[in-house]
C-alpha positions in Angstrom: -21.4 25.0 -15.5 -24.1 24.9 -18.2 -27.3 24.5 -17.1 -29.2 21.8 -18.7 -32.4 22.4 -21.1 -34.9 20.0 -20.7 -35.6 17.7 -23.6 -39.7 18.9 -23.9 -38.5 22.4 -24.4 -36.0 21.3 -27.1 -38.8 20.1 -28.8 -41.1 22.5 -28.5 -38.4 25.1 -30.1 -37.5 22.8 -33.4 -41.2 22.6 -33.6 -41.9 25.9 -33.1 -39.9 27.2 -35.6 -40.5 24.0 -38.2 -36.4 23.3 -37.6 -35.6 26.2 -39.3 -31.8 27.9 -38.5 -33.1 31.3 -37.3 -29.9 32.1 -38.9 -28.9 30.7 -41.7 -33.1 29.9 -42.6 -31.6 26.0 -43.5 -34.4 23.7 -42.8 -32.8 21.0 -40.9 -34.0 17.1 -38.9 -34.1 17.3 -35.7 -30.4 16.1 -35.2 -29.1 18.3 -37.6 -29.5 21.3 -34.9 -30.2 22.7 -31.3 -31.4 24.9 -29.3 -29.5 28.1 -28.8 -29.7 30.9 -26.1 -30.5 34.1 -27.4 -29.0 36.3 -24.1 -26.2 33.7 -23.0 -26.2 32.4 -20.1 -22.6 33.9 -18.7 -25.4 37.1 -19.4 -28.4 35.6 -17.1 -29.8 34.0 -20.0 -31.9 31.0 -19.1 -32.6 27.7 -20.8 -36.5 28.7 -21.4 -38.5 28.9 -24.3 -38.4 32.3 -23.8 -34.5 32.8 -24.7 -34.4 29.7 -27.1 -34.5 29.7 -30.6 -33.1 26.7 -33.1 -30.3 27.0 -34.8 -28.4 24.4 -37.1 -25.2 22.6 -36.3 -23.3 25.0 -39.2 -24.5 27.9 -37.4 -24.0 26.8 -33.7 -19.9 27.6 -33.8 -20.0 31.0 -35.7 -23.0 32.6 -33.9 -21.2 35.2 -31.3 -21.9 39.0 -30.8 -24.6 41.7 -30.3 -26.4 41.2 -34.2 -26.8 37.9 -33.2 -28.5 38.3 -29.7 -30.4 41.3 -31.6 -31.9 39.0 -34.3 -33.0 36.5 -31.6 -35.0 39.1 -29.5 -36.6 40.4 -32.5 -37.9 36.8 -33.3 -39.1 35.9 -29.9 -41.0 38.9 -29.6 -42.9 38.3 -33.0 -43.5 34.3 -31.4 -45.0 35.7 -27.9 
């Protein structure tokens, strides 16, 4: 089951990166994305602002793989 992230932290991530898709770099309104896990959960990933960067709804379905999960660490490590 998919552990829950709290609605502050959600926040803090669209705000964090000015809802910009760490992807696709589409600014978007708040209910236009999410936040998504950069090491999945099924791989320990937790729902932290640590492992959480936003991504758009366009994005959400296609973003799967190793570049992926690479492009988020590199951007949480420029943010800490």
């Amino acid at each position: 089951m998919r552990e829950p992230i709290d609605t502050d932290i959600i926040y803090e991530v669209f705000e964090r990166q000015m809802g910009v898709c760490l992807y696709c770099k589409k600014q978007t309104e708040f209910t236009e994305g999410g936040p998504h896990r950069v090491i999945p959960q099924a791989l320990g990933g937790s729902g932290t602002i640590d492992n959480l960067v936003w991504c758009c709804n366009d994005c959400k379905p296609r973003i799967k793989g190793e570049n992926r999960i690479l492009q988020g660490l590199e951007y949480l490590r420029k943010v800490s």
